[in-house]
C-alpha positions as CSV (number, residue, x, y, z in Angstrom):
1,X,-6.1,-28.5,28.5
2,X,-2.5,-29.5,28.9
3,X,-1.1,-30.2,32.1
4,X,2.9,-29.5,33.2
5,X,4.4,-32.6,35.4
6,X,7.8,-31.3,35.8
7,X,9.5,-30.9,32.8
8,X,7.4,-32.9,30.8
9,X,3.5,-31.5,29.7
10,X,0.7,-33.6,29.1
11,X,-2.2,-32.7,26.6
12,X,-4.8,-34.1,24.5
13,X,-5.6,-35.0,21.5
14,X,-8.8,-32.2,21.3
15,X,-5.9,-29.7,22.7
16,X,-4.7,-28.9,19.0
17,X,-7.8,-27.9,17.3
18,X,-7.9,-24.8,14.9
19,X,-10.4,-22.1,16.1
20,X,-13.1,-21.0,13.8
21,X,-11.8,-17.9,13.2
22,X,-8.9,-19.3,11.4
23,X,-10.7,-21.6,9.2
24,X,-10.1,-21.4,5.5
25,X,-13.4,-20.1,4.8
26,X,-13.3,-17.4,7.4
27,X,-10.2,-16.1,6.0
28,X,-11.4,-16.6,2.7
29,X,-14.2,-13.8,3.2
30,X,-11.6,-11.7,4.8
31,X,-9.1,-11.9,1.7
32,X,-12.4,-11.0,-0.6
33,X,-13.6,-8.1,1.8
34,X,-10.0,-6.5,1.4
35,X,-9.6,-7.0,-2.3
36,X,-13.1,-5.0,-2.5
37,X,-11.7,-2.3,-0.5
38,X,-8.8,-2.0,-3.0
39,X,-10.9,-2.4,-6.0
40,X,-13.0,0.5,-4.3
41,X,-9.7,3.4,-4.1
42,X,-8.4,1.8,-7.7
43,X,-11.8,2.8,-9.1
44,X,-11.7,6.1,-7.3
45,X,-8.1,6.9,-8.7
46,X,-9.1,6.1,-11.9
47,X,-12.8,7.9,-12.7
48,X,-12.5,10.6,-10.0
49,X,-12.4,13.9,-11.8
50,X,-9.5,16.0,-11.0
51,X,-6.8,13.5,-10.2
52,X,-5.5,13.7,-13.7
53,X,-2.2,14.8,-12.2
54,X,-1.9,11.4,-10.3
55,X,-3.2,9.4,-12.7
56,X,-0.2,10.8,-15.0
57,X,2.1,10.2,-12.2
58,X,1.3,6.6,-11.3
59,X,1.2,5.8,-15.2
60,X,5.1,7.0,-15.6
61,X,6.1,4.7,-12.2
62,X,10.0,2.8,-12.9
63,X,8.9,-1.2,-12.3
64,X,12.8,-1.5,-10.9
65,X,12.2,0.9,-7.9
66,X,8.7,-0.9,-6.9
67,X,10.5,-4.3,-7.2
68,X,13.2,-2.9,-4.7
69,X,10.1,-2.2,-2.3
70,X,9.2,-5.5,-2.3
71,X,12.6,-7.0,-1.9
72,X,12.4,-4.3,1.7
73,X,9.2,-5.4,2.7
74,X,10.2,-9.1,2.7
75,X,13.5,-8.2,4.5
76,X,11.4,-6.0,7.6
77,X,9.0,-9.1,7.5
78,X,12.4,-11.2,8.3
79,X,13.0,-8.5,11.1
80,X,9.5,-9.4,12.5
81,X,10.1,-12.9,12.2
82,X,13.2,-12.5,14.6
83,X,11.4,-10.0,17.1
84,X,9.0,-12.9,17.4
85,X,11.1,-15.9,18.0
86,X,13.3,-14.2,20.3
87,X,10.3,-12.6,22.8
88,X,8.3,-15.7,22.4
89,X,9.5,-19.0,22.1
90,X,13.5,-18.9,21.3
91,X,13.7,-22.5,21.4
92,X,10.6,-23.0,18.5
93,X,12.9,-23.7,15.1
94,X,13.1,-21.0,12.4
95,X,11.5,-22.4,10.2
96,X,8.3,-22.9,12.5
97,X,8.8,-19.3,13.9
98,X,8.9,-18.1,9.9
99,X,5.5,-20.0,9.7
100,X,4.2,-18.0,12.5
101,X,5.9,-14.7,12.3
102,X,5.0,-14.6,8.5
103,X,1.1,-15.6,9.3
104,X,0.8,-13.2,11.9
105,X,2.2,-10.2,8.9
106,X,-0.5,-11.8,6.6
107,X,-3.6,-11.6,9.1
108,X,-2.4,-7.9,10.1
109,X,-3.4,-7.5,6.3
110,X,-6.6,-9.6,6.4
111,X,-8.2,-8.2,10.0
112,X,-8.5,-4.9,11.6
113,X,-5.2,-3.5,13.2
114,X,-7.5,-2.2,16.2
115,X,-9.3,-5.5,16.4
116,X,-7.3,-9.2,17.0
117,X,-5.3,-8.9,14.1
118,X,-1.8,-11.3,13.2
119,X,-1.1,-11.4,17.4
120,X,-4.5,-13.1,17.8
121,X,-2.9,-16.0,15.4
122,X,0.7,-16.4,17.0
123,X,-1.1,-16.5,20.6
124,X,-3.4,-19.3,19.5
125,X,-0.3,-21.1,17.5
126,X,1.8,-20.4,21.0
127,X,-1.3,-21.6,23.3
128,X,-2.0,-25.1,21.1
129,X,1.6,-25.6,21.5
130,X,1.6,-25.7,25.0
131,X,2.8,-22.0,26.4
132,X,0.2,-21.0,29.6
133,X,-2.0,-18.2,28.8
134,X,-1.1,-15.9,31.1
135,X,2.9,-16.2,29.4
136,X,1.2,-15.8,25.7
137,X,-0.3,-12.3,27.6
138,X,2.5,-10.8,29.0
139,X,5.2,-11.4,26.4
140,X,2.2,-10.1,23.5
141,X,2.5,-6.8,25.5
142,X,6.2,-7.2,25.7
143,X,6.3,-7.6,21.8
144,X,4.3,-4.7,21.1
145,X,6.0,-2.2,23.2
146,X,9.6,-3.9,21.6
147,X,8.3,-3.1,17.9
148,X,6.7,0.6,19.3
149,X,10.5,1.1,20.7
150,X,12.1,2.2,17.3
151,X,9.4,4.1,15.9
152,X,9.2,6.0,19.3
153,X,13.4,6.6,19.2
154,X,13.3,7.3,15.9
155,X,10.2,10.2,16.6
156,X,12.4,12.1,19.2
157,X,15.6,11.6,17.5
158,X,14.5,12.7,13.9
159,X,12.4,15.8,15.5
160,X,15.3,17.4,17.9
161,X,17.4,16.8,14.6
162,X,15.2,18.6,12.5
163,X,14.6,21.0,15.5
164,X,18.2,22.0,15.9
165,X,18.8,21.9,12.1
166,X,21.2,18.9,12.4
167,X,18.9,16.9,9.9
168,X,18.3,18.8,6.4
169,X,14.5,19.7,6.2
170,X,11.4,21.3,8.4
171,X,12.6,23.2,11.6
172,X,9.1,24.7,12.8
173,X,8.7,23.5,16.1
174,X,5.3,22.7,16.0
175,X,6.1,19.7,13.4
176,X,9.5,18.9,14.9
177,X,10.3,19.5,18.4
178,X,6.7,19.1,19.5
179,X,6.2,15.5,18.0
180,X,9.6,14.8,20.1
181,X,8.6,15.7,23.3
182,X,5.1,13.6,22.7
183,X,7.1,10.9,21.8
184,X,9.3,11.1,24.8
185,X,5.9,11.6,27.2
186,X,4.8,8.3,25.9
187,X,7.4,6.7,27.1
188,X,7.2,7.7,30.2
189,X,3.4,6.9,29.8
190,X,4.3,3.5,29.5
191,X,6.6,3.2,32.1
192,X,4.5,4.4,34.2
193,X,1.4,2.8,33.5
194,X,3.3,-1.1,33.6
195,X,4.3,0.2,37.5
196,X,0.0,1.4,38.1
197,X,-1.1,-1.9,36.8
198,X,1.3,-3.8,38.8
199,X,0.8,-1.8,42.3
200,X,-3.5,-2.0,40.9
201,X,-2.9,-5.9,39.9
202,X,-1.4,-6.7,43.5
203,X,-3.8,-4.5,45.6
204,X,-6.6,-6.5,43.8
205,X,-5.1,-9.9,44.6
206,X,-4.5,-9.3,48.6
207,X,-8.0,-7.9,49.2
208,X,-9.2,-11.1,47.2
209,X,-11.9,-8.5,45.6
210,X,-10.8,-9.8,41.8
211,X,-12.4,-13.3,43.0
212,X,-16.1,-11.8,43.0
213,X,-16.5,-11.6,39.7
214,X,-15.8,-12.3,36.2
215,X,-14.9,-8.9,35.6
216,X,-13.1,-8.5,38.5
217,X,-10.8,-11.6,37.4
218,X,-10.3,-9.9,33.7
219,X,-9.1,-7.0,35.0
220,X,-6.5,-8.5,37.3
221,X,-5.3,-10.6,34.1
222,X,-5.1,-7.3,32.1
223,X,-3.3,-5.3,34.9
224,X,-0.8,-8.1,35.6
225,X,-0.2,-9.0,31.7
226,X,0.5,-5.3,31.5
227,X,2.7,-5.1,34.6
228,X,4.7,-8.2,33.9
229,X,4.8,-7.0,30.2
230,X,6.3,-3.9,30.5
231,X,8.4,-5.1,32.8
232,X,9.5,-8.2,30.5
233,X,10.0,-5.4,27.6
234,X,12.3,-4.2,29.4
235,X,14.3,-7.0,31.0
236,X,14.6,-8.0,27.3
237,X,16.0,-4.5,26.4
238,X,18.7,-4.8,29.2
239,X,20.0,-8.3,27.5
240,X,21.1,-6.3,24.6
241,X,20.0,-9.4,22.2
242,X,21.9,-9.1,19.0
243,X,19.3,-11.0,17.2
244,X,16.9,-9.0,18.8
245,X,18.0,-5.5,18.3
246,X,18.6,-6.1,14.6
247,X,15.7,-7.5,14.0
248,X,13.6,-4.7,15.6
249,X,16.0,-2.2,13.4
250,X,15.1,-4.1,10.3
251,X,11.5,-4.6,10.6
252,X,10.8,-0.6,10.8
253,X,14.0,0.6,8.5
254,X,13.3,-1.9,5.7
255,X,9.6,-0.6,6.3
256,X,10.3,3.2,6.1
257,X,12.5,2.6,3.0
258,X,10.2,1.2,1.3
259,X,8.1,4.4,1.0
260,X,12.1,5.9,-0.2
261,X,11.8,3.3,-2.8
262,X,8.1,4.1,-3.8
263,X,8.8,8.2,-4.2
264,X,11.9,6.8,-6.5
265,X,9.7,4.9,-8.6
266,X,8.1,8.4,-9.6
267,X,10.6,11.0,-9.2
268,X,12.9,12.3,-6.2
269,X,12.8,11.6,-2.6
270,X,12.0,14.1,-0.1
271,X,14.8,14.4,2.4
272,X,15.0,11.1,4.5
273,X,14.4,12.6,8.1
274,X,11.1,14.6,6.4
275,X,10.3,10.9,5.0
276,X,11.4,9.4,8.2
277,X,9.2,11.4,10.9
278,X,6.6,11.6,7.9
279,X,5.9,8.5,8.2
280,X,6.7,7.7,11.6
281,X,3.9,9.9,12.9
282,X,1.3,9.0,9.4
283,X,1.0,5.3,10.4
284,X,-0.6,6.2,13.8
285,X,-3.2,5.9,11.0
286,X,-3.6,2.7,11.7
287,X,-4.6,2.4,14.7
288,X,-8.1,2.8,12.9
289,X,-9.7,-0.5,13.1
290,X,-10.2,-1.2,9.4
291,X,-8.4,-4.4,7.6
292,X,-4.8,-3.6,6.6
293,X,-5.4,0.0,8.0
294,X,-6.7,1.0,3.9
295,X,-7.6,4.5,4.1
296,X,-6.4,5.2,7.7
297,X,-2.6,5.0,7.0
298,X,-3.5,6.3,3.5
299,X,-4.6,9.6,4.8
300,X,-2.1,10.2,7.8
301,X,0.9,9.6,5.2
302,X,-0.1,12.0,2.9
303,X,-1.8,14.2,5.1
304,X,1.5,14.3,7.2
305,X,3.7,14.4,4.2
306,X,1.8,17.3,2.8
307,X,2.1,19.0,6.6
308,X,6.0,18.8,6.2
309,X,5.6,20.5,2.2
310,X,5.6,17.5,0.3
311,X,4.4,17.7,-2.8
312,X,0.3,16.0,-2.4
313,X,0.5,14.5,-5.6
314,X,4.5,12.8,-5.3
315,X,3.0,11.7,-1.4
316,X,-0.4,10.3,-2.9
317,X,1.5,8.6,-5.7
318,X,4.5,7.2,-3.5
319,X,1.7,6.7,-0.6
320,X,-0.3,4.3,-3.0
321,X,2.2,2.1,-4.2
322,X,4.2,1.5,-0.5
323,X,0.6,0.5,1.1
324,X,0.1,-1.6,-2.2
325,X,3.2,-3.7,-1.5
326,X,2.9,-3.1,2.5
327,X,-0.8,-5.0,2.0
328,X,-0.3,-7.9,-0.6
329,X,3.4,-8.8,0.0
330,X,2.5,-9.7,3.7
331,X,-0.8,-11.2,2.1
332,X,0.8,-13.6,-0.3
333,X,3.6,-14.8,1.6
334,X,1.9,-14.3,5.2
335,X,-1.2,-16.8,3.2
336,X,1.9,-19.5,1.6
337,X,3.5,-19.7,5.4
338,X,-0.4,-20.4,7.4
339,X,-0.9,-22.8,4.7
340,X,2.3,-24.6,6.0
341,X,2.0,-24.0,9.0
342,X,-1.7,-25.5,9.0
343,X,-0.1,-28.4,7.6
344,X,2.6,-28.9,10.3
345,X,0.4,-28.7,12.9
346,X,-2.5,-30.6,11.0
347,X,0.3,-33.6,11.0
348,X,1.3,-32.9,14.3
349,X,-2.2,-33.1,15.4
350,X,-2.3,-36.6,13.5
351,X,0.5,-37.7,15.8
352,X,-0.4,-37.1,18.4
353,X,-4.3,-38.3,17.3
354,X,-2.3,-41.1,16.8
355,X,-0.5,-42.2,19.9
356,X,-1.5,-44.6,22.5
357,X,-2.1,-42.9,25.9
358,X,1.1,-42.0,27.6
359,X,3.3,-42.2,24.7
360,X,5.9,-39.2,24.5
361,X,6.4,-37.1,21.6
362,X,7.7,-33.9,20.2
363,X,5.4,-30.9,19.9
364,X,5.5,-27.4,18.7
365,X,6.7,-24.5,21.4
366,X,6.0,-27.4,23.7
367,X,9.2,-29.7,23.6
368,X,8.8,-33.4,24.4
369,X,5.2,-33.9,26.0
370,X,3.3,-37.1,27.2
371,X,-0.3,-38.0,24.9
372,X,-2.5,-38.4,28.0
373,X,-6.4,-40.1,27.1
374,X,-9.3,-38.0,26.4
375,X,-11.9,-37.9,29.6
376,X,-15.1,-39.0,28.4
């Protein structure tokens, strides 16, 4: 456990172990589970009968348009990379917050989006380096409501376009103006459930009644990580962070262009705002707690492709090839960055391993910090 006495922390040696869960061989069953689920849908695409139409599309794809996709998918992972370091630790160097950022894109591949996924591996990586638990909490929810932000904007902004005919494309109202004003009621949702669990979180700590049990004290850590999240999300808005704003643009834009990209590589684009709110409202897919999302934002992209008259087989095709770079891109470069980042804080732990008691050192997301003796 590390301590704070005044500016200066104190921790252990024991304090920078690696959980289990990221252990090479752990992640090394994950990385084979995944790569059977792909061999699984390659097969499919390739003995299934009637998909001789895709087949015959996917075999005429242009290399040059699938290499621009992964040239995008790096750049929104440099988006994500700033997102992080400026919510979480803006004092952490950019190349440690790369490390991180990068590893948490790779595990989002690896581990199921509805379970722990790439957050689970920047809160430990943020916790070993010293931030409290309860900070790691509320600036996780901050994050996530800061990356939900633009796809939320760009769902009622696209939908009253296409609803008023400003944007070229589908003007039903059911597929336009409806997806808006759901969009716009989740906002509010949001906003208003950060002000419940703050008013819930407070009632629960004057009657004392969040002391009585273990379940009483999880709830009042979820209602005031939520409370002080939202509120953080937004204090954060309000700054107007350059860095910040740019990178949240770029780590959905890049994102959505790669799918522009992908429908190049085998013919014409639909209309960007159909491709825009297409996929906008498809990758709610992955809220399915599957590794990498692999089947769940499969079937909402193409299903909600094909809802806004998108040719089936240009979506599957296109569809295919964005979640094939949107899975091993982040898995490659997101498994080269945990590899350096095991080894920074692998020699970082030797350090510190290393010091007498009371000597003072530099540590990750920490700053300087005082090596304090292991109690026996």
């Amino acid at each position: 456990m590390k301590v704070k006495t005044g500016d200066t922390a104190q921790l252990a040696p024991s304090d920078l172990a690696m959980p289990q869960e990221l252990s090479r061989r752990h992640l090394r069953s994950r990385l084979l589970f995944v790569l059977g689920l792909v061999l699984v849908v390659i097969a499919g695409v390739t003995l299934l009968p009637g998909l001789g139409s895709l087949r015959s599309h996917l075999a005429g794809a242009k290399p040059e348009w699938l290499a621009l996709g992964v040239v995008l998918k790096l750049l929104s992972g440099f988006g994500y990379v700033a997102v992080f370091r400026m919510v979480f630790c803006r004092r952490m160097s950019w190349r440690v917050s790369f490390q991180i950022g990068m590893s948490e894109l790779g595990a989002n591949a690896l581990f199921p989006t509805g379970g722990a996924g790439g957050l689970a591996l920047g809160a430990w990586a943020l916790r070993r380096g010293g931030m409290r638990g309860a900070d790691v909490a509320r600036r996780t929810v901050a994050f996530f409501l800061l990356t939900s932000v633009p796809n939320v904007l760009g769902v009622i902004i696209i939908g009253l376009g296409l609803a008023t005919g400003l944007f070229a494309g589908e003007s039903n109202l059911l597929l336009t103006a409806l997806p808006a004003a759901i969009a716009a009621g989740g906002i509010a949702a949001a906003l208003l459930a950060g002000r419940v669990a703050e008013r819930w979180g407070a009632r629960l700590e004057r009657t004392g009644s969040h002391e009585r049990s273990r379940h009483g004290r999880a709830l009042r850590g979820v209602l005031k990580a939520v409370g002080d999240g939202v509120s953080e999300a937004l204090a954060l808005l309000r700054e107007g962070n350059i860095i910040l704003m740019l990178g949240l643009i770029a780590y959905l834009a890049f994102d959505v262009m790669i799918l522009w990209a992908t429908f190049r590589a085998f013919g014409p684009a639909p209309p960007l705002a159909i491709l825009w709110i297409g996929y906008l409202i498809g990758e709610l897919g992955g809220l399915i707690p599957v590794p990498g999302g692999i089947g769940g934002v499969d079937a909402g992209l193409v299903g909600t492709l094909a809802l806004y008259n998108v040719s089936l087989t240009s979506a599957a095709s296109a569809v295919l090839a964005y979640r094939a770079i949107a899975l091993w891109v982040p898995s490659v470069v997101g498994g080269v960055a945990f590899l350096a980042l095991r080894r920074t804080l692998r020699e970082e732990a030797h350090q510190v391993a290393g010091c007498a008691p009371e000597t003072e050192m530099e540590v990750i997301g920490l700053g300087r910090v005082v090596i304090r003796a292991e109690s026996r």
